[in-house]
N, C-alpha and C positions, 0 to 999 in steps of 0.2 A: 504493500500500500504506500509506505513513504518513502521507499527506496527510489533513486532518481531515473533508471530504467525501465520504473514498474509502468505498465500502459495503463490504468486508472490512478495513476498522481494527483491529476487536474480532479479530483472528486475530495482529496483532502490538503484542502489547503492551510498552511501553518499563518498566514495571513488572513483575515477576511474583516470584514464592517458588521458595523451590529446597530440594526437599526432600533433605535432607541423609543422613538415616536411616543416623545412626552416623558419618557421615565426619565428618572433622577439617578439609576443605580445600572451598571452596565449587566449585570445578573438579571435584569428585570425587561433588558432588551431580547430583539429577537437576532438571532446570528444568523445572516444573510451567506449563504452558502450555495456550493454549485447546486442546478440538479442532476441527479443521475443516472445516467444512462444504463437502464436495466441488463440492456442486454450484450452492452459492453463490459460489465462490471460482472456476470455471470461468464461472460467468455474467460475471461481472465481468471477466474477464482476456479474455473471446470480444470484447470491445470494445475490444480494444487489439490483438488479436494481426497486423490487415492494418497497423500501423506496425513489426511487426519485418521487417528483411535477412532476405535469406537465407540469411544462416549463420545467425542465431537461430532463423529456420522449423526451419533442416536440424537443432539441438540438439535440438526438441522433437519430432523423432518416433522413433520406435524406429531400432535401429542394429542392425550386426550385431553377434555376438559373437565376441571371439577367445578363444582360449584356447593361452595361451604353454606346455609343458614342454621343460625340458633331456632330451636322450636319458640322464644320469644317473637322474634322476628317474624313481620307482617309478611313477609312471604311464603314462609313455613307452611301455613296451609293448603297453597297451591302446588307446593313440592310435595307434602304428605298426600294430598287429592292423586297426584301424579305418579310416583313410587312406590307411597304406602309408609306407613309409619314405622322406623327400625323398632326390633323387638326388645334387642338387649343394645347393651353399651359397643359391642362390634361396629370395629367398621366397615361399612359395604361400601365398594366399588360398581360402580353404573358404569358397564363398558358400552360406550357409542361406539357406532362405524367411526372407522381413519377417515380423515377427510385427504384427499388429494389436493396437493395447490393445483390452482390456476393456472 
């Protein structure tokens, strides 16, 4: 990525402006940065990706999703209506279909 050779350089730049629009505090600005090129930045990365592990493979593909509610919480209801109420203090996993990217 930062190496001077690397062909998506121009995507991180160690320079850039921060557009402020009104803020007092440069943290509160927005950093005005390239866009980038999808399919430029996947060309380049396809040539690296048989040197990541296996946990690195496993971060980059889709996951499932969880979703946590307390039985206080106003949405419990409609989770319990939907799954059904756990029995004991276990935890259950709800496995969804993998989604495939786009």
């Amino acid at each position: 990525m930062t190496e001077e050779d690397s062909p998506i350089i121009d995507f991180y730049p160690l320079k850039f402006e921060i557009d402020m629009n009104g803020k007092k505090m440069a943290w509160q600005g927005v950093a005005l940065l390239p866009f980038i090129d999808e399919s430029r930045l996947l060309a380049a990365m396809s040539l690296h990706y048989d040197k990541l592990n296996e946990e690195e493979k496993r971060r980059n593909k889709w996951g499932n999703d969880v979703i946590f509610a307390a039985d206080g919480h106003p949405i419990y209801p409609f989770y319990e209506q939907q799954y059904g109420k756990r029995k004991s203090q276990e935890v259950r996993v709800l496995e969804f279909p993998s989604l495939k990217p786009i």
